[in-house]
C-alpha positions as CSV (number, residue, x, y, z in Angstrom):
1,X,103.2,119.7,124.6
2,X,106.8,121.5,124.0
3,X,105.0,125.0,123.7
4,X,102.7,124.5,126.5
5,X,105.6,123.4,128.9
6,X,108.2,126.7,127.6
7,X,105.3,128.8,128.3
8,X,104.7,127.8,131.4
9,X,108.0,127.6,132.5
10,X,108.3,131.4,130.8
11,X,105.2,132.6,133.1
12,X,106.4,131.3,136.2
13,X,110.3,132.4,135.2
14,X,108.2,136.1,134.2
15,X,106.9,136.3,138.1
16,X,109.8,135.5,140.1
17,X,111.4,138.3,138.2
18,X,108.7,140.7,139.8
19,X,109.9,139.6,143.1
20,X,113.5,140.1,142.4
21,X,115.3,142.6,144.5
22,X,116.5,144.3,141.2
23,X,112.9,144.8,139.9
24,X,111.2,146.5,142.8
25,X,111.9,149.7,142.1
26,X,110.7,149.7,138.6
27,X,106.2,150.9,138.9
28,X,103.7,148.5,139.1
29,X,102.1,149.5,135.9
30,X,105.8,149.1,134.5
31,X,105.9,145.7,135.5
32,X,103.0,144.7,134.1
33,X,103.6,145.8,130.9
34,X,107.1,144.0,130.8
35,X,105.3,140.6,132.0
36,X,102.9,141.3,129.2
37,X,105.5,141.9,126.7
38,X,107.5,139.0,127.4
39,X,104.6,136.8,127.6
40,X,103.2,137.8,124.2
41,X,106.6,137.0,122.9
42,X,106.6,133.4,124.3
43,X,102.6,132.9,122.5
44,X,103.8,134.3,119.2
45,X,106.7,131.7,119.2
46,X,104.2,128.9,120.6
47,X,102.2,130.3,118.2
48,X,104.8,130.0,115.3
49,X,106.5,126.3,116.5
50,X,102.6,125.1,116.4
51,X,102.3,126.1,112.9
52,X,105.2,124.9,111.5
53,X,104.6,121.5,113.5
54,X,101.3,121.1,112.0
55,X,102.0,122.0,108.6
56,X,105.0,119.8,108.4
57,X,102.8,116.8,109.7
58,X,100.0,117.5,107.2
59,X,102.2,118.0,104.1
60,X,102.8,115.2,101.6
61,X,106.7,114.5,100.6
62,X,106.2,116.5,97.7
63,X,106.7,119.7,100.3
64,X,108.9,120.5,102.1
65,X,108.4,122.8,105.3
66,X,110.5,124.7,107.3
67,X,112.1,128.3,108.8
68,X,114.1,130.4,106.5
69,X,116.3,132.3,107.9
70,X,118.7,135.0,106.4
71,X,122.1,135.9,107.3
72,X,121.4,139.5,109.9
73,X,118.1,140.4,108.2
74,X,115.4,138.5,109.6
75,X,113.5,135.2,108.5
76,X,110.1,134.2,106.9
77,X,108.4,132.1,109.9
78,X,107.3,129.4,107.1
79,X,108.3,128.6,103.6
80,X,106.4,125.9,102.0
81,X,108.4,124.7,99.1
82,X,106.8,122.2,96.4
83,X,109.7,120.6,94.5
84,X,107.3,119.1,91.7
85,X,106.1,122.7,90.6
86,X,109.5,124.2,91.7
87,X,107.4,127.2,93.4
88,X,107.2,128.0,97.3
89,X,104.9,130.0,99.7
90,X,106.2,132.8,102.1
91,X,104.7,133.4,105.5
92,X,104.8,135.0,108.5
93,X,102.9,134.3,111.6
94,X,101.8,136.2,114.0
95,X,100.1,136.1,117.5
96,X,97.7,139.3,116.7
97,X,94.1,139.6,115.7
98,X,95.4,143.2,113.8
99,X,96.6,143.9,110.4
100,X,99.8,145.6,110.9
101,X,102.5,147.0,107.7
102,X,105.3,145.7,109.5
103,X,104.1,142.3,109.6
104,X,105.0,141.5,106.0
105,X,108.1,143.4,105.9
106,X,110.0,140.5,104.8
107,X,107.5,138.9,102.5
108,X,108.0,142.4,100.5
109,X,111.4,142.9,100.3
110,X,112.9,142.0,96.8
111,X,115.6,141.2,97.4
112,X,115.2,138.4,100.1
113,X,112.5,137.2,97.6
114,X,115.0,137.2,95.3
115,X,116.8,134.9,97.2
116,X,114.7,132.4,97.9
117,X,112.9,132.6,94.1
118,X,117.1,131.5,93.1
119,X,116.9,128.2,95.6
120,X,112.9,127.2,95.8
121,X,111.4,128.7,92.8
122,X,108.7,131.2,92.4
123,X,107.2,132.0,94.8
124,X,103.2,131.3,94.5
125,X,101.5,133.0,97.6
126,X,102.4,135.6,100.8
127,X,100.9,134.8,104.1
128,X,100.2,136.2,107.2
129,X,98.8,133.9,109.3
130,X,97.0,135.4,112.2
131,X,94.4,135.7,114.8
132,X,92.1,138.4,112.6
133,X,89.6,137.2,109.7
134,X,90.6,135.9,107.1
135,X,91.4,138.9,104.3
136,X,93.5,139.9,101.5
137,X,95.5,142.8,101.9
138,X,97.6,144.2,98.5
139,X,97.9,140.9,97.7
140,X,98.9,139.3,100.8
141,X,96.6,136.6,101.7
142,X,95.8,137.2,105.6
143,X,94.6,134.0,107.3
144,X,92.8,133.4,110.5
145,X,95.0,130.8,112.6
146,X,92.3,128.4,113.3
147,X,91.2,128.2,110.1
148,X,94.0,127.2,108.7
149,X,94.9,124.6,111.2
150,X,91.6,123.4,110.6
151,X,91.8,123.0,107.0
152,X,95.6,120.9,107.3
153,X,92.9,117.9,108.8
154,X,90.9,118.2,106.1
């Protein structure tokens, strides 16, 4: 219920801002694309917090789940380590239906893998979980959102 109630409170935060004094000015169409910027910001880290949730409820204590976060850089959404195969999974998640290069800029960058590889092992997948089809994409496995959250129950 935490998501639902920060998006909420985000939407009605989002249109008191149009009625601010300081916002008038700014076009119509402007202000629409704002809202809609700031509101697809707040769904991709429902979206995200969901996920991780979900995952981290489903997974047995072999597993560990959890953000990983690098120093300026950036951060892999998920990591799902397995400490009796020493080996972890990288993924990013994303409130989109499209396939986008930028979207696993992390998950290919060497030298963050590296880093991970020296605390959690080797790494065993790349994900990008999404609102698209399910796909692989040079050899990142792109998966649909509700499909995986459907397959945690099972």
């Amino acid at each position: 219920s935490q998501p639902g109630m920060r998006y909420s409170i985000a939407k009605a935060l989002v249109y008191s801002l149009k009625e601010d004094t300081y916002f008038q000015p700014v076009s119509e169409l402007d202000k629409e694309y704002i809202i809609a910027k700031i509101l697809d910001d707040v769904k991709g880290r429902m979206l995200e917090d969901i996920v991780l949730l979900e995952t981290f409820k489903a997974s047995p204590r072999s597993k560990e789940v959890f953000k990983f976060k690098f120093d300026v850089r950036g951060e892999y959404d998920m990591v799902i380590y397995d400490k009796n195969t020493n080996t972890c999974r990288l993924y990013e998640v994303k409130h989109s239906d499209k396939i986008v290069k930028q979207q696993t800029k992390f998950l290919c960058m060497d030298e963050l893998n590296e880093i991970v590889e020296k605390r959690f092992g080797k790494i065993a997948g790349k994900y990008v979980i999404y609102r698209g089809k399910t796909q692989d994409v040079d050899g990142i496995q792109y998966l649909n959102v509700e499909e995986y959250l459907k397959s945690l129950a099972s």
